[in-house]
Steps between C-alpha positions, in 0.01 A plus 500: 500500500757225496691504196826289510650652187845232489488098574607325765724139432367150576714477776455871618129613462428895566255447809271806573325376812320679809716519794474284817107557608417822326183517282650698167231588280463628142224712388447769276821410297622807221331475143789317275679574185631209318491618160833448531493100457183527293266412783156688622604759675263725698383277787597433796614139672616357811764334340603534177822326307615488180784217354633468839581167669575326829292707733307464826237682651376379818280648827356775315158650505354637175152732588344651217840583304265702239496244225616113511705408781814310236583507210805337360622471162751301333591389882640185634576380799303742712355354870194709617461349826315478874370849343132664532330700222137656539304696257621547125160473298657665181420248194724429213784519464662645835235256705621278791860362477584456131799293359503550152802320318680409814603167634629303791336683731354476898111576650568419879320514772308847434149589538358663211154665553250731352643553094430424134664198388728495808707276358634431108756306327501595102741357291666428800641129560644311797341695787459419841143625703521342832350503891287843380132583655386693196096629524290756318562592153324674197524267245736265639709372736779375286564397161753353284522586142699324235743435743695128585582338827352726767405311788228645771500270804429572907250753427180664672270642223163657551352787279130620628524750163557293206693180383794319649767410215545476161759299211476662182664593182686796408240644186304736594545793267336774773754395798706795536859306639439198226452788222800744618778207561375279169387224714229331279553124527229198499546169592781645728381425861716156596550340801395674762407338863248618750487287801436510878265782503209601673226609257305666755228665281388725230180775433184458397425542117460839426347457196777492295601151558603265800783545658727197508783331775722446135413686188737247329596472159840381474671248361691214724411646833523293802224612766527263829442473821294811535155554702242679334201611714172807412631590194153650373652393139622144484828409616684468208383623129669355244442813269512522119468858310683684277728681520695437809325147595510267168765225653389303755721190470639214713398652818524240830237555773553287811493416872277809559202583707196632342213623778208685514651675134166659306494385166709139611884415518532591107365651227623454203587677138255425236668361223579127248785685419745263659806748310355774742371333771587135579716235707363670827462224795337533823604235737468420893333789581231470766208753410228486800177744511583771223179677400301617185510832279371652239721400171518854272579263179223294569183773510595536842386093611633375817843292485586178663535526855873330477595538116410668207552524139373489148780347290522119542820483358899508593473517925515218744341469803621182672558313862332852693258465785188662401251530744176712622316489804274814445401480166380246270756251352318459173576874394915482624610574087385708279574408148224705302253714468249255595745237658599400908610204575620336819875386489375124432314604196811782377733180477254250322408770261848603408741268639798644316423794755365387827685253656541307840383781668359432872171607667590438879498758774837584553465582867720783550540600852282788454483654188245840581757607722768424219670202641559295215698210666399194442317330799632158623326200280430755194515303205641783338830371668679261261235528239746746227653366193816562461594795227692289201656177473863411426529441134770295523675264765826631672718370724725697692482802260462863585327579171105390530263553172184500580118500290483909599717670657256852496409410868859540593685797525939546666406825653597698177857607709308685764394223744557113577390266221180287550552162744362221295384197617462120319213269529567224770829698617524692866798672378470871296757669273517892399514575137761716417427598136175407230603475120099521413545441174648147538269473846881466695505514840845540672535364843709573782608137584465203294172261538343170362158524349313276236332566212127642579582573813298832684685765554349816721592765733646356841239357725478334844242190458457234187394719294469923439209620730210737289564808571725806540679337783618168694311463873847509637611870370227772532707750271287770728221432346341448767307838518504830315799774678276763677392783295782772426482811749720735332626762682796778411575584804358380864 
């Protein structure tokens, strides 16, 4: 087991790293007593630290350590990078790699196969999962639970056993870590950014529910830029249940892609509560060819093939392409028991919720082999609208306030801040820090703008492309990384 039992400094990490080409594996680590800081004791983990800081662990393989292949408590500052770890199905709480009450730190560059809930970030806040291929799970894949400012970008995720990801609350009186460190906290899951992913799939109901790309209820999340393809239990559910899932506020979904998804692009939560579930927009988003399923809340009727839900209250779904070739358009939405409706008739019924949406082909280069560029003369190119609008004219001024400033985030202090682009202006500037209360955006340089001006992420024509991605940058979307062949030794 690898227990680093003092810190390193933040300009002198303790590195504990394979050396030159040789495979080092841990397996079968010793059983571990830490009654002594008031931990569980009595398993057995890869890794396991406890109110340590400022380490790296890099090239190592973790095979079947006994238990969960990490866990770290009261950690920051701990790398785990360009490492492999294979088979930990133990549930609970030693699954996966845990970080309970520990902050700041690195997921780089691993693969991370074969566990239960490989990955998990409770009460855990400015955290960094990046460049991983992480596939087959019990449960999940990775979740995030009452914890602020975690970003997952750059990553491969595919789980043939169960769901993908999930943004919860922290009140669930039967989770063992939440119960022994006191961490029982609602409306406590802020902030946090997935973007750049590949959503590569999910299983097949099992009867006890679908198995979604997102589980999300959070509040303020910012979920961009990702594909999402054969989930067999919509892409994203925007969940609402007690305990863990009764906040599911402010969330931003946009410049996605949505294909061949079971259940549609989104599901979502079922309630006119707008002080539980409200403000939620979905915005240039293409969605093309998602498929039916059986709805469990609704005596088991199909859903819409692109969207469904049964609340028509506090969501937005406005400026997305939304388009079928395979199925028929008149039954895209689901809205009730006894309700589909074509996107046409969504946003004449309810036009406080359906909005400029588009039904237009958006001729990807070739989307069932999971190229989702967008083909020259799309009219998916230049067809976004632009996130916000300036609230105010400025001229030369580094401080920009804007309608909404949710779509926006500085990279938390753990990566570049977003480049932001103005309506009719070929120049970008990064944001350097968001006051969201006042909707503040700090800029790196000082710029012009007028009042009512667009404001959106930096893009390359007249206006934002739909989407997860420009023509000109294929982000490697291109096509899914081959499967993982995991192998100890050769």
């Amino acid at each position: 087991m690898i227990r680093p039992q003092i810190s390193g400094t933040p300009g002198a990490p303790i590195t504990i790293k394979n050396y030159g080409d040789e495979v080092v594996t841990i397996t079968d680590s010793p059983y571990l007593d830490a009654t002594a800081w008031g931990d569980y004791d009595g398993y057995r983990w890869g890794i396991y630290t406890w109110n340590v800081e400022y380490i790296t662990i890099e090239g190592i393989v973790f095979d079947n350590p006994g238990n969960g292949w990490g866990r770290f408590v009261n950690s920051n500052h701990i790398i785990v990078k360009d490492c492999k770890f294979h088979d930990a199905p133990t549930s609970g709480d030693v699954a996966g790699l845990k970080f309970v009450n520990s902050h700041y730190n690195q997921i780089l560059n691993n693969i991370i196969d074969d566990g239960f809930d490989n990955i998990s970030l409770i009460n855990s806040n400015y955290n960094l999962v990046e460049g991983n291929t992480v596939t087959k799970a019990d449960h999940t894949l990775w979740a995030i639970k009452c914890g602020d400012y975690n970003i997952l970008r750059d990553n491969y995720f595919y789980n043939e056993y169960q769901k993908i990801g999930e943004v919860y609350d922290c009140n669930d009186p039967a989770n063992a870590d939440m119960n022994h460190f006191g961490i029982l906290d609602v409306n406590a899951t802020r902030h946090n950014m997935v973007e750049d992913n590949i959503f590569a799939g999910t299983a097949v109901d099992d009867g006890d529910g679908p198995f979604n790309g997102i589980q999300l209820a959070g509040q303020r999340t910012i979920i961009r830029r990702n594909v999402f393809y054969k989930s067999e239990g919509t892409g994203i559910g925007l969940q609402l249940y007690s305990p863990e899932a009764d906040y599911n506020l402010h969330n931003r979904v946009y410049h996605n892609v949505f294909y061949n998804n079971a259940g549609g692009a989104i599901v979502t939560g079922r309630s006119n509560d707008s002080a539980h579930f409200g403000d939620n927009v979905v915005k240039n988003n293409i969605m093309l060819n998602n498929r039916v399923m059986p709805l469990g809340w609704a005596d088991d009727l199909d859903s819409g093939h692109q969207l469904s839900h049964r609340n028509m209250a506090n969501f937005i779904i406005e400026y997305n392409c939304i388009f079928t070739d395979i199925l028929p358009a008149e039954n895209s939405i689901y809205v009730s028991y006894d309700t589909r409706l074509d996107v046409s008739g969504a946003q004449s019924s309810f036009p406080s919720l359906y909005m400029d949406n588009l039904v237009l082909n958006p001729m990807f280069e070739e989307a069932s082999n999971h190229n989702f560029l967008l083909r020259e003369g799309s009219q998916m190119r230049d067809a976004g609208s632009f996130l916000t609008t300036a609230a105010g004219p400025g001229i030369q001024s580094n401080q920009l306030v804007v309608a909404d400033a949710t779509y926006f985030s500085d990279g938390f202090g753990i990566k570049d801040g977003d480049l932001i682009q103005f309506e009719d202006q070929a120049e970008s500037v990064q944001v350097t820090r968001i006051d969201y209360t006042t909707n503040t955006l700090t800029l790196n340089s000082a710029m012009s703008w007028n009042s009512g001006d667009g404001v959106a992420l930096k893009y390359s024509g007249t206006s934002p492309d739909m989407g997860a991605f420009e023509y000109e940058s294929n982000n490697g979307h291109q096509a899914p990384p081959a499967p993982v062949n995991f192998h100890v030794v050769d």
